[in-house]
Every structure is written in C-alpha cells, then in structure tokens.
N, C-alpha and C positions, 0 to 999 in steps of 0.2 A: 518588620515584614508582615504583611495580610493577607494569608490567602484565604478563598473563596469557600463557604461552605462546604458546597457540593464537590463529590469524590475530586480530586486533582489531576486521576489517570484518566484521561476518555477511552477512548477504542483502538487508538495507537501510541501509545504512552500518554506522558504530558505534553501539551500544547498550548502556544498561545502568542504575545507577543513580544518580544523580544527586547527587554530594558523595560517591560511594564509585568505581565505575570515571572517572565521568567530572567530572572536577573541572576546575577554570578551570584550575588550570596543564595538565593535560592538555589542555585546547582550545587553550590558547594553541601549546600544543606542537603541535597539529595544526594549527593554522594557518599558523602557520612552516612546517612540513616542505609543507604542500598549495602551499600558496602560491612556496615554492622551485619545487617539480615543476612545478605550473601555468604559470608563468611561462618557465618553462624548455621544455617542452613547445610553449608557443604562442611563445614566442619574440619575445613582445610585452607588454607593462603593462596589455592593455586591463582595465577594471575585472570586477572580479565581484561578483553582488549576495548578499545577505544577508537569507532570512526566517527567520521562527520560528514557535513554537505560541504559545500560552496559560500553558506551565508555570511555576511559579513562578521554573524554575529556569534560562530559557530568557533571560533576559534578564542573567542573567552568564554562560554559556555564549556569548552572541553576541558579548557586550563582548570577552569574551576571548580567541575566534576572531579578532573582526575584529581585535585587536593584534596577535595573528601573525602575520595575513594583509597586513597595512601594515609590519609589520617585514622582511615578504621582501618589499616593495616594493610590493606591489599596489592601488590603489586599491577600495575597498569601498564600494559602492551599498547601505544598508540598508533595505530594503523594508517593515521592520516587523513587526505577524500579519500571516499572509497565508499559503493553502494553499498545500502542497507543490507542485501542480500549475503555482500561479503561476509559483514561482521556474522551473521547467520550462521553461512557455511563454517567459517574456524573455528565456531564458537563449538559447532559438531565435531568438529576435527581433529582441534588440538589440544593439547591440556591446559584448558583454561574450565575458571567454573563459569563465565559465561561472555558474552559482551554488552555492550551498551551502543549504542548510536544517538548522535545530535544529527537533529534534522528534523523539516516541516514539511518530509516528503512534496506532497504537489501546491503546499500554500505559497502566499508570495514571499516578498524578499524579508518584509520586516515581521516575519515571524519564525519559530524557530519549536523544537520539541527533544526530547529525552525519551527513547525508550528501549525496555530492557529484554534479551534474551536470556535463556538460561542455559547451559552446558548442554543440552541436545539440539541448539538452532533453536527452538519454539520460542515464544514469546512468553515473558513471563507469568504465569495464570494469574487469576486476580487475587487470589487469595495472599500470594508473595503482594502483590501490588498495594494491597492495603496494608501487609504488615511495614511494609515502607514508608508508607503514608501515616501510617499512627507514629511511628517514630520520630519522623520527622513533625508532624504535628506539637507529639511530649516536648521536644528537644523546641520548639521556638517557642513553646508555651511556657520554657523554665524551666523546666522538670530535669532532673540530672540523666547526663550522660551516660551511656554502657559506661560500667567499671572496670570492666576486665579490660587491664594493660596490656597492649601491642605493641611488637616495635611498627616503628614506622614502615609505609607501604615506599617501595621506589616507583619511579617513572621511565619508561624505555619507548624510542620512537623505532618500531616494528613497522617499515611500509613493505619491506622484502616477503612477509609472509601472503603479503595479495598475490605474490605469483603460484602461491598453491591455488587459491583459488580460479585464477585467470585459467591454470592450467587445465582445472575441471571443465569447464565450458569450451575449452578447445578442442575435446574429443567428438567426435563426429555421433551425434545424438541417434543415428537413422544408419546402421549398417550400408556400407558401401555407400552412400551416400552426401556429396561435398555441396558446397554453395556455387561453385565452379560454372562461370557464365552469366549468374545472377547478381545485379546492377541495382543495389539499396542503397535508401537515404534515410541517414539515422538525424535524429531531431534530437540532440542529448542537455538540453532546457538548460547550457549553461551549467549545471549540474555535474552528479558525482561521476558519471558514466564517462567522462567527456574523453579520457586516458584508454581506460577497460573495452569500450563499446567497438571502436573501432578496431583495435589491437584484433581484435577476436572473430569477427565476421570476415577480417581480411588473412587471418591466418587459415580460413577454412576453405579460401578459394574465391570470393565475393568484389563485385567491388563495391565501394564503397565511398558514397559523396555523404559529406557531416554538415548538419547545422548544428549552428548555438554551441559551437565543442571544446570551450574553451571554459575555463572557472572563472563565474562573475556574480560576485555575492550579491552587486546591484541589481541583477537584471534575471536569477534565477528565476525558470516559470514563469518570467513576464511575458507574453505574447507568443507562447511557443512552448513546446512538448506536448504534455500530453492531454494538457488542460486546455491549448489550443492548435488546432490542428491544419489551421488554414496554411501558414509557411510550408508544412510537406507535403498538402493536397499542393501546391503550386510547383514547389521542388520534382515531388515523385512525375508529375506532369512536363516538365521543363528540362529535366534530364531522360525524358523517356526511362524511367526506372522500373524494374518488376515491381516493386513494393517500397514500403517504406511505412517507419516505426518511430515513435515517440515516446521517449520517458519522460517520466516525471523529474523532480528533481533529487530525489534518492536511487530513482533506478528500481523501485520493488515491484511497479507495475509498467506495464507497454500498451499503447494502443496501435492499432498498424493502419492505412491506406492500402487499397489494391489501386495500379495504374491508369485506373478511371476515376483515383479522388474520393468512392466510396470506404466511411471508417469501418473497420473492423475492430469491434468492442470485444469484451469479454465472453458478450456471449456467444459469438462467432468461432472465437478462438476454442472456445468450451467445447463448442459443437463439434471443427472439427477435429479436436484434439481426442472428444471422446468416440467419434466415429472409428478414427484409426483406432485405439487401444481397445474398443468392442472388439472391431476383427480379428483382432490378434488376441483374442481371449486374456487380455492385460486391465479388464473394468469390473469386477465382483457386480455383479446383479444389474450390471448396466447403469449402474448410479452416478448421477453427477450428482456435488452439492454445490447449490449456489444461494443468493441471497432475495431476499424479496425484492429487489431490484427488475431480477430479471424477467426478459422479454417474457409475452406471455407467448407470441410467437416462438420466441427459443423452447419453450417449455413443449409447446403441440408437437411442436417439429420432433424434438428429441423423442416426445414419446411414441409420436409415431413411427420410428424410427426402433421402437423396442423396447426404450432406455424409460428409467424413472426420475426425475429432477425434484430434489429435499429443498429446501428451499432455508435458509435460518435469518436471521437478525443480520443489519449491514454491518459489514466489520470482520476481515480477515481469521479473528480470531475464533470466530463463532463458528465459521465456516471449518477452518482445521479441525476443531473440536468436535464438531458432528460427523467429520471424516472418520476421527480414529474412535467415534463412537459408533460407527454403522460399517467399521474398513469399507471404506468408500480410499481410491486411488486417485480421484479426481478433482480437485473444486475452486472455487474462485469468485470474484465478483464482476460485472457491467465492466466498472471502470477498470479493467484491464491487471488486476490481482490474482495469479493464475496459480494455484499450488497442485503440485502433481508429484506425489508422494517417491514412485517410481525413480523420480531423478534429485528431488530433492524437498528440505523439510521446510523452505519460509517458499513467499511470494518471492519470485526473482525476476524480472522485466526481462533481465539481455537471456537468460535460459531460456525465458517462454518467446521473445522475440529467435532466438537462433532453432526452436524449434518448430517453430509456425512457419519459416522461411524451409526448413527441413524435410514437414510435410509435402510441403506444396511441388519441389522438387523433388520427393519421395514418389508421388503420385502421376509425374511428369504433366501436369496441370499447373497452369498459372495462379494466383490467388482469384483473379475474376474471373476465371472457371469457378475455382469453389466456393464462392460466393453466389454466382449463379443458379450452383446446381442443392444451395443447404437452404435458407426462409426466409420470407419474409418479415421482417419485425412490425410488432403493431404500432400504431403512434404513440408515443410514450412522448408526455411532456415533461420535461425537473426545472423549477427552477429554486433560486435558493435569495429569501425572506434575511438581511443584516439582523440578528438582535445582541445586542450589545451586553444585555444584562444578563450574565450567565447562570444565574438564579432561577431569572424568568424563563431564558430559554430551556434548559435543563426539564424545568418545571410545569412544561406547555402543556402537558394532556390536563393539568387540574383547571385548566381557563374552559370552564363550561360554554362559552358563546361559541367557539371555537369547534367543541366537540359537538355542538349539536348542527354549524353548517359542514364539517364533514361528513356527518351521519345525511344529511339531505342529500350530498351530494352521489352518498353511495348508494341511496336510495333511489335518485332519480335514474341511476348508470345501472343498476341491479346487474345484470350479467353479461352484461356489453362494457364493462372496464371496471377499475380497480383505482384507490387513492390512497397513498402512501405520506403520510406526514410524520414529519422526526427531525430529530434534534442531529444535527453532525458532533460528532468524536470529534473531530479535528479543525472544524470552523466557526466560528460565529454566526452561525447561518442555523435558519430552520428549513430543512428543505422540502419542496410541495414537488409530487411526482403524480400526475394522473396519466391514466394507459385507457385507449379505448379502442374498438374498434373503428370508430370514423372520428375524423383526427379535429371536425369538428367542437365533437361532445370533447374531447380531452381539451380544446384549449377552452372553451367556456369554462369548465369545473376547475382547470389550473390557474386560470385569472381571476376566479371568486377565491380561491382558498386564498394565494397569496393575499390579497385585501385582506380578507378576512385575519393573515396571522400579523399585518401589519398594522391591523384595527387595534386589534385585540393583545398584542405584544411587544408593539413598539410605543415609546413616547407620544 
C-alpha cells in the first residue's frame, strides 16, 4: 500500500477515490491506528459509533474500518445511513468516546471519505489527526504494532439510537411556531437524508413533495442536490411550493430556492439567521464568522446592518474554531455549512433547512420577501481546474508563473474585486473564485487564471 506524501487528512477527513486511495485494507489500517489513539487518548473502551452514506462503496469501507477499530479493542455501535450530523449529535450524547462517518459528503459516486468526531460532536482537531496518521504510517512502514494486549473490540448494529436524534430536530425550533401550511420540496441527492428529511418536516406540519429520496450508491449527487440545483428550481416551480432545499449527499450542508427559483446560499442563510438572533440579543457583538468565500456583498450588508463578519480559511473546521475562539454563536460557509452553536455543535443541513423554513414563518414573510428585503451579492465567479497530481496540487502556491499572473490580476482589480485561488480539501480540483464589482472584470480574470492553473499545473 502507497500512500501520498502530503498530510492524508484534508479539511474534511480523508478523501478520495474509492478502490484507488481508499481501499479496505487502507480503512482497516485506519481503523487500527484511530482506534489505538482513541482508546489511548480517552483512556477508556467506551464504544464509538459508525455511520455511513449511500455509496456503493461505503459498506466495505465500514466493514473494514469497524475491523480495525475492534482489533485495537474498541467496541462499535453501527448506526447504519444516516447523516453525518447524526453521528455528531450521539457522539455529544451518548456514552461513547466518539464516532466516525464514511462518506464524500457532496463528491460523486466513485468516491468516498472517513472522518472522525470526538466525544463532544466536533471534529477531530488536527493534532489527534496526525497522531493517527503517524501511526498508521509506522505501522505499514513495518514498524511494530502497540503492544499492550486487548481483548477484542465487538461489533453491534445500533440504527434504533437515530430516533434520539430524529427526535431532537422535531421539536419546534421558533416558539409557538409550526410549518403548518407550508408546501416544500426536499431534494435528498439520493443520499443519507432520504429516510430522516421527510420523517421530520412532516411531523411539524409541512407538506412535503421529495426528490432523489431513495438510497442509490449509483447515482448519489449525480445531477441533483446541492451541487446541482436545477431539479428543485423546476420542482419548487411546478408544485407551486413556498421553498425548497437541497442536500448534499451526507446531509451536513442545505442550500434552499425561494418560489422564483432564486438560490439561497449560505450567505443568505447567514444573514438572515443572524438578523433574527441580533434581535433577540442571542449574537455576542454581532459576529458572524464565515470564510473567505464569502459575498462581499453579504459582508457590506451585514455590516451595515451593525454586525461584524471574521472571515477564516474554507473549511468548516476553521470556522468553529474561530467561533469558540472569539464566542461567536454563529458561522458557516457559501456552500450552505451552517453551525449555530445555540442548537447544536457540527454543521447539520435538515437543522439549518427546518430552521430557515422556521424563520420565514416566524416573520409571517415568504422567503422572496426576505430575499428581497436583505442584498445584493456581487458577481462572484468559482470555477474548479482537474489536477490529478495531489503533490502538485497541494503544492500550488510554490508554481511562481502562477503567483505572479494572480498578483496582475489583483493588481489590475485593486479595490473593485478580490481572487481566491486554493487547493480543495475534498477534491481534486484547484479552485479559481474572482468577485468583482462588474461582473465583466470577474469573468476576464476568472478565464486567465483558470488557463493560467491549467498551463502551469496540469500535464
């Protein structure tokens, strides 16, 4: 087994493809080395649980994990599908010392990922992440194995314990306030939601038309949820529906449509999520934190609006982290990652979707009301550069041809736009983001960079 120089964890555990980086014996391998640290770490057996997605390939990835995971002693609680946010919440809940989830959140079918929580919901920090990674490194490099004997870990299939969960998200988020009247169409990408999502917005009064609602490892994310969003602009249209929401294929993030088809991102959601919690004196210093993703329009509006927006590195994890470094109550990314401390400790897509549907019937306002009445976004172009070689990509700021036509370019934009270039966590992709005021100057500077990273870092 070869794995790649560069760290193994990106920004949402490990990632990749599916019978090429991430094979069963590599799971099993990670579950050995996680399961030594964990165990060691907590200093106890307590058990930890085990979800997954839809992927075809997610169901020998678990098997395999949880052998590793019972060969370094630990007992495993296997939850079944079931969103990523699930395994979050129990993992706060119940007495376990943490869980794990398989899944490639919003990638496509043939790919697949591992990653880890620890016993409060949060994501594992990095520091555990590496201690994981060296282990497992020693341990295929030859190097002997922990010595200290365990009995063996069992295995136990726990899907019963999703109804504590399910349960949490049933309670009416917004006092006195039901979904009662309100006509959504959930978009559940095939994915893990497909069970949960509806179970839930119809128990609160809602109705409820589904795409994509069924488990299909083929066809997760393919042409649908959150990554594409035409089926529910067409749906929300076609049933005359108040809204409607898209997950991914784990369920951690939502994007929503208002009844006219326009998306409602993150940063909308941000908006008016932190609007209500200002009022209500529930926002510490008016702070939102979000990622340099975001609008710069979101950013004017909010402050003119009072509020201050921190802005850190893409990636969930950066974002919590500056939360509970500045107690900030609020944060999240673009792509529809929304954490709000108040109700709960990960990103959870069906929480921030039954809340955004919440507000809007809180306010007795439709969502194209309040999309009307919050900002403009400025043109913001993304697109996203294949590279293949995760060395190179990884490695992209030291390609000087590269650094010196993104400095022109930011020179040429001075304070009329912004360009973002960066390696994804989670994809093979380098991604090129220009924001400008006329939507012009953003797509010129977004069609030279992409060349530019295709010149310069592809074959």
């Amino acid at each position: 087994m070869t794995l790649p120089k560069s760290s193994l964890f990106g920004t949402d555990g490990i990632r990749g493809r599916a019978g090429d980086l991430l094979t069963a014996s590599l799971a099993l391998q990670v579950g050995l080395a996680a399961g030594h640290i964990l165990r060691q770490q907590a200093m106890t057996t307590r058990p930890i649980l085990l979800g997954q997605d839809s992927r075809n390939s997610s169901d020998m990835l678990a098997m395999a994990l949880a052998a590793g995971l019972t060969t370094a002693g630990l007992e495993v609680w296997n939850l079944g599908l079931c969103p990523t946010p699930a395994v979050a919440y129990l993992a706060s809940t119940s007495d376990s010392l943490g869980g794990v989830m398989i899944s490639a959140s919003h990638n496509p079918p043939e790919d697949n990922g591992i990653k880890f929580f620890g016993s409060d919901g949060t994501k594992l920090p990095t520091s555990l992440q590496a201690q994981i990674e060296a282990v497992l490194r020693s341990n295929l490099a030859g190097a002997a194995s922990p010595s200290d004997k365990v009995p063996w870990g069992r295995h136990y299939h726990r899907p019963e314990l999703l109804e504590s969960y399910r349960a949490s998200l049933q309670q009416p988020l917004i006092p006195g306030v039901s979904l009662a009247g309100l006509r959504v169409v959930l978009d559940l990408a095939w994915g893990a939601a497909v069970h949960l999502a509806p179970q839930v917005f119809e128990s609160l009064g809602a109705e409820v038309i589904c795409l994509h609602n069924r488990p299909d490892g083929d066809r997760i994310n393919v042409n649908c949820g959150s990554t594409h969003l035409g089926p529910l602009k067409a749906a929300v249209q076609e049933h005359d529906a108040d809204l409607g929401f898209a997950f991914d294929g784990d369920a951690d993030r939502v994007l929503a449509v208002d009844r006219q088809g326009r998306v409602v991102d993150g940063d909308y959601i941000l908006y008016f999520w932190g609007c209500t919690l200002s009022q209500t004196k529930q926002l510490p210093n008016h702070t939102i934190i979000s990622t340099v993703m975001a609008n710069l329009g979101f950013e004017r509006a909010w402050e003119k609006f009072g509020g201050q927006l921190i802005r850190t590195a893409v990636g969930d994890q950066y974002v919590h982290a500056e939360m509970i470094r500045t107690g900030s109550m609020l944060g999240g990314e673009q792509s529809g990652h929304i954490l709000c401390r108040h109700y709960s400790v990960s990103g959870d897509g069906l929480l921030t979707a039954l809340h955004l549907a919440s507000l809007a019937q809180g306010t007795g306002k439709s969502l194209t009301e309040l999309m009307d009445q919050s900002f403009h976004p400025y043109p913001q172009l993304l697109k996203n550069v294949r590279v293949e070689d995760r060395d190179r990509r990884l490695n992209w700021q030291q390609c000087e041809p590269l650094q010196n036509l993104i400095a022109q370019a930011e020179s040429a934009m001075g304070a009329q736009g912004r360009v973002l270039v960066r390696a994804s966590g989670t994809e093979p992709v380098i991604r090129v983001m220009v924001e400008a005021e006329q939507a012009d100057l953003a797509t010129y500077w977004t069609d030279n960079l992409v060349l530019g990273v295709q010149q310069y870092l592809t074959p």
